[in-house]
C-alpha positions in Angstrom: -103.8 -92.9 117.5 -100.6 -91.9 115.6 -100.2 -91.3 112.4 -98.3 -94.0 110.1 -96.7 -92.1 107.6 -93.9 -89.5 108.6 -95.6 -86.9 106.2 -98.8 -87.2 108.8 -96.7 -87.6 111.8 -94.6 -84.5 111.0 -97.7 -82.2 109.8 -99.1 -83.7 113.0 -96.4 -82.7 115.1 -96.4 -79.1 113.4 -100.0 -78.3 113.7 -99.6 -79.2 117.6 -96.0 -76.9 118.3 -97.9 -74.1 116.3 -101.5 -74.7 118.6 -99.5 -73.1 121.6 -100.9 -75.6 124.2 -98.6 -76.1 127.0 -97.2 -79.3 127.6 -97.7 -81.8 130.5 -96.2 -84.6 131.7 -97.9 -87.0 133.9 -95.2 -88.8 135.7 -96.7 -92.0 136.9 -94.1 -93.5 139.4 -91.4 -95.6 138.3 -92.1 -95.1 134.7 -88.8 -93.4 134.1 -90.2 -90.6 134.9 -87.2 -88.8 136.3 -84.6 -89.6 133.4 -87.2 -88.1 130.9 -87.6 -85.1 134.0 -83.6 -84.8 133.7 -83.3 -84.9 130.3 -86.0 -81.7 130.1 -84.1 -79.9 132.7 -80.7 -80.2 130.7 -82.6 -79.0 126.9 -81.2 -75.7 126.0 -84.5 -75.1 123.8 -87.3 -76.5 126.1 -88.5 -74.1 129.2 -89.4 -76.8 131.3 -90.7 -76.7 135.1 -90.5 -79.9 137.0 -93.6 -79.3 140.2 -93.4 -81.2 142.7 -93.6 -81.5 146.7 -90.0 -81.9 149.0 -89.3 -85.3 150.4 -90.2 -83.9 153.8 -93.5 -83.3 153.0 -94.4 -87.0 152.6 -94.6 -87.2 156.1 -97.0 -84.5 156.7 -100.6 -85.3 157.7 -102.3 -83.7 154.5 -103.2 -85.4 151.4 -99.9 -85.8 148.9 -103.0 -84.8 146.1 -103.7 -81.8 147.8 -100.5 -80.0 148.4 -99.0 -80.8 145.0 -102.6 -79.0 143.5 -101.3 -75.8 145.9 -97.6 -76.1 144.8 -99.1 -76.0 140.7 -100.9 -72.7 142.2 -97.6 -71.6 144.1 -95.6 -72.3 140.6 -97.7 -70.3 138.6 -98.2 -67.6 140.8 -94.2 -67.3 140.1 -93.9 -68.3 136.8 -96.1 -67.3 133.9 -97.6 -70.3 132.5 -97.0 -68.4 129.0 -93.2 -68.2 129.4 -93.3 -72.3 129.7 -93.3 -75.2 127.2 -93.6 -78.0 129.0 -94.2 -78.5 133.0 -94.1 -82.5 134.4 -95.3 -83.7 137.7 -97.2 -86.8 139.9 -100.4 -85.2 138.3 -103.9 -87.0 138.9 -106.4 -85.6 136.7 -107.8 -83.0 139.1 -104.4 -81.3 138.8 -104.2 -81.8 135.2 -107.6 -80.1 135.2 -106.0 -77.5 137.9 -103.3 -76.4 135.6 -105.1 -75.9 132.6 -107.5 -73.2 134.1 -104.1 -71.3 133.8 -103.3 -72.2 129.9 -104.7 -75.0 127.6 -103.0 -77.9 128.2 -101.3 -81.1 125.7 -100.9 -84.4 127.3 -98.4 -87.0 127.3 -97.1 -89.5 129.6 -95.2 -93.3 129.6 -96.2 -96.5 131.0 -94.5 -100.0 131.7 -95.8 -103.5 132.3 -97.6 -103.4 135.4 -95.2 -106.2 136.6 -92.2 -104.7 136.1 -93.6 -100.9 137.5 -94.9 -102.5 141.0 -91.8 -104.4 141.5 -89.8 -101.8 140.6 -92.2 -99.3 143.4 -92.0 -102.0 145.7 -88.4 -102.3 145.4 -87.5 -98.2 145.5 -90.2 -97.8 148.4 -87.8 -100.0 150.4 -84.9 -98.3 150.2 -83.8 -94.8 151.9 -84.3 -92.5 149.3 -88.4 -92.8 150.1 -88.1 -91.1 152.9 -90.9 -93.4 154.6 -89.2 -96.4 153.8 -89.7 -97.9 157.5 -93.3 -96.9 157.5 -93.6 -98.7 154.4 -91.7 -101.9 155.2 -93.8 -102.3 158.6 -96.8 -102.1 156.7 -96.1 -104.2 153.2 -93.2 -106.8 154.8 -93.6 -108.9 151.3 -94.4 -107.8 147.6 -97.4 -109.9 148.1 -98.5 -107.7 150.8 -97.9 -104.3 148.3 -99.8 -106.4 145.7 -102.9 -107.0 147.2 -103.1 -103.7 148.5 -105.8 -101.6 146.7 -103.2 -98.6 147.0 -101.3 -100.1 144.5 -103.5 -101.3 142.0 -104.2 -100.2 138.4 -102.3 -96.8 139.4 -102.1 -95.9 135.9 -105.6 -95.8 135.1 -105.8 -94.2 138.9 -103.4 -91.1 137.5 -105.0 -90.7 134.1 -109.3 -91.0 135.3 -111.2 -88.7 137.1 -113.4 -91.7 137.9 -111.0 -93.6 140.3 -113.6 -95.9 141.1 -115.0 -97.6 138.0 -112.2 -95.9 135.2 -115.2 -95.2 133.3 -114.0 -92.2 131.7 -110.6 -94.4 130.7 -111.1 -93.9 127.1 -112.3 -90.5 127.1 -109.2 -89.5 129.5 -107.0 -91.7 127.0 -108.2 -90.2 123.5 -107.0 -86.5 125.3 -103.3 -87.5 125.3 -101.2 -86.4 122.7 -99.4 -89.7 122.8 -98.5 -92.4 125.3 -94.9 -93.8 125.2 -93.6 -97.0 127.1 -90.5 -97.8 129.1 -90.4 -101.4 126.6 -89.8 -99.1 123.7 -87.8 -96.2 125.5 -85.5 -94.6 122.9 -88.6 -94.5 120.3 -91.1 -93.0 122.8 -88.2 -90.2 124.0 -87.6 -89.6 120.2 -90.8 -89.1 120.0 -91.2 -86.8 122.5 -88.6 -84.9 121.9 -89.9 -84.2 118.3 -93.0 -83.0 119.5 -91.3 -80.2 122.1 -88.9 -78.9 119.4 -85.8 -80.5 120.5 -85.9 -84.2 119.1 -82.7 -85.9 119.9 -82.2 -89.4 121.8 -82.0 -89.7 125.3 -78.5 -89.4 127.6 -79.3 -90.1 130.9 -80.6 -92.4 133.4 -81.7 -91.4 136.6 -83.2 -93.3 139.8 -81.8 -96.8 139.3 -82.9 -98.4 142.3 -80.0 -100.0 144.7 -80.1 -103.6 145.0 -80.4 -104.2 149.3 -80.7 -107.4 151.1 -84.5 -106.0 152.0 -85.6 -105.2 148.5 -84.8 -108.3 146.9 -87.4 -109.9 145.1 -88.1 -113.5 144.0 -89.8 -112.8 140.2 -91.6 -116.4 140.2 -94.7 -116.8 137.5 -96.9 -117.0 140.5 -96.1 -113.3 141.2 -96.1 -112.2 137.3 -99.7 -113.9 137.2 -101.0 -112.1 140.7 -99.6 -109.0 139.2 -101.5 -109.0 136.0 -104.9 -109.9 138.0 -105.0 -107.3 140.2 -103.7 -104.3 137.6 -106.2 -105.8 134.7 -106.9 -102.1 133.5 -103.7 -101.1 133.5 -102.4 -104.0 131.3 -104.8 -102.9 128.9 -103.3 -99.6 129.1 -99.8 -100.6 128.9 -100.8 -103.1 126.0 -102.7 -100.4 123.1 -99.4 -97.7 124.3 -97.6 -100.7 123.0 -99.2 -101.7 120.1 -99.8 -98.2 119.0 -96.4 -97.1 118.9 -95.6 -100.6 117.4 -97.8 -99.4 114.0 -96.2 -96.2 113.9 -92.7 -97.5 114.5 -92.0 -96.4 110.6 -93.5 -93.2 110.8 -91.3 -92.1 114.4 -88.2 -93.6 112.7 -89.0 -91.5 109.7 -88.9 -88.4 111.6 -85.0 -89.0 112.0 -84.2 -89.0 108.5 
């Protein structure tokens, strides 16, 4: 929970830059995740290391989980964890647990409606830039399909729990982030952020905005919105408190700006 004074928020925000942890992202997908990855890269006062696994290697035969966990071994056997502030990725917990044997570790991450995110994932998956895309369409050839697919439900609490079955660790995994920000209230969560990595400004750019195809169009009926919301219950509980919690501390964030 955040603080709701900007005296606590910025004695909050000191006492973390001065504990020396190193940040990490978790980049669930289609969070605007890559604008906030973009707008690390291009800080002239963060040292920021973006790990992740080449578009060709979706296609391979091993687990996605498995060779991102030996690329976060491959980055640091380059790069000394030390020299870094902040390092962003599609972490699961077990590589969130992989990387800080290397150095403690700080948490943050966003979130979005559930409805909007698997529409949005749905939409993206169809298009070239996943390099899969064909795969994909053959097996999901509506959003109805992707939606009842167990692959895409409740993926945030699927990134954030070691317990991918029942989520029973949700609220321990939850109370270890630093603070979760939302795509709904964007500039206030990259603020935010921002402050908390040593560079707080608002945010410039905006990568990844899906194309619009003939194939990727989607009919947003209540129907869908309701389906949605059943199938990703956890996840609009998630989405919900990173809500309301940054909602109480509006005052304090805006605060930090003055």
């Amino acid at each position: 929970m955040l603080p709701k004074t900007s005296a606590e928020l910025r004695a909050m925000i000191d006492q973390m830059r001065a504990s020396g942890e190193l940040w990490v992202f978790q980049h669930i997908p289609k969070t605007a995740g890559s604008s906030i990855a973009a707008e690390l890269s291009r800080s002239n006062i963060i040292r920021y290391r973006n790990i992740y696994i080449t578009p060709e290697t979706y296609l391979s035969a091993a687990r996605k989980t498995d060779l991102l966990e030996t690329q976060i071994e491959v980055t640091f056997g380059e790069v000394d964890p030390q020299s870094l502030d902040c390092v962003s990725g599609h972490f699961m917990r077990r590589h969130v647990e992989t990387i800080a044997r290397h150095r403690p570790v700080r948490l943050f991450t966003y979130v979005r409606d559930p409805v909007e995110r698997i529409i949005s994932e749905y939409r993206y998956s169809l298009t070239p830039k996943h390099p899969p895309h064909e795969k994909f369409a053959a097996q999901f050839p509506t959003i109805y399909d992707f939606v009842e697919a167990p692959i895409s439900q409740n993926l945030l609490a699927n990134y954030i729990c070691a317990d991918r079955d029942s989520f029973s660790d949700l609220d321990e995994r939850l109370a270890e982030f630093a603070f979760v920000g939302t795509l709904r209230q964007y500039q206030m969560s990259f603020f935010l952020m921002m402050s908390f990595l040593g560079d707080p400004r608002l945010p410039a750019v905006h990568e990844r905005k899906t194309e619009s195809t003939e194939q990727n169009r989607v009919e947003v009926t209540p129907e869908l919105q309701g389906l949605i919301r059943k199938r990703n219950e956890v996840d609009y509980c998630i989405y919900r408190k990173a809500v309301e919690d940054l909602r109480a501390s509006r005052d304090a964030i805006m605060g930090l700006r003055q």
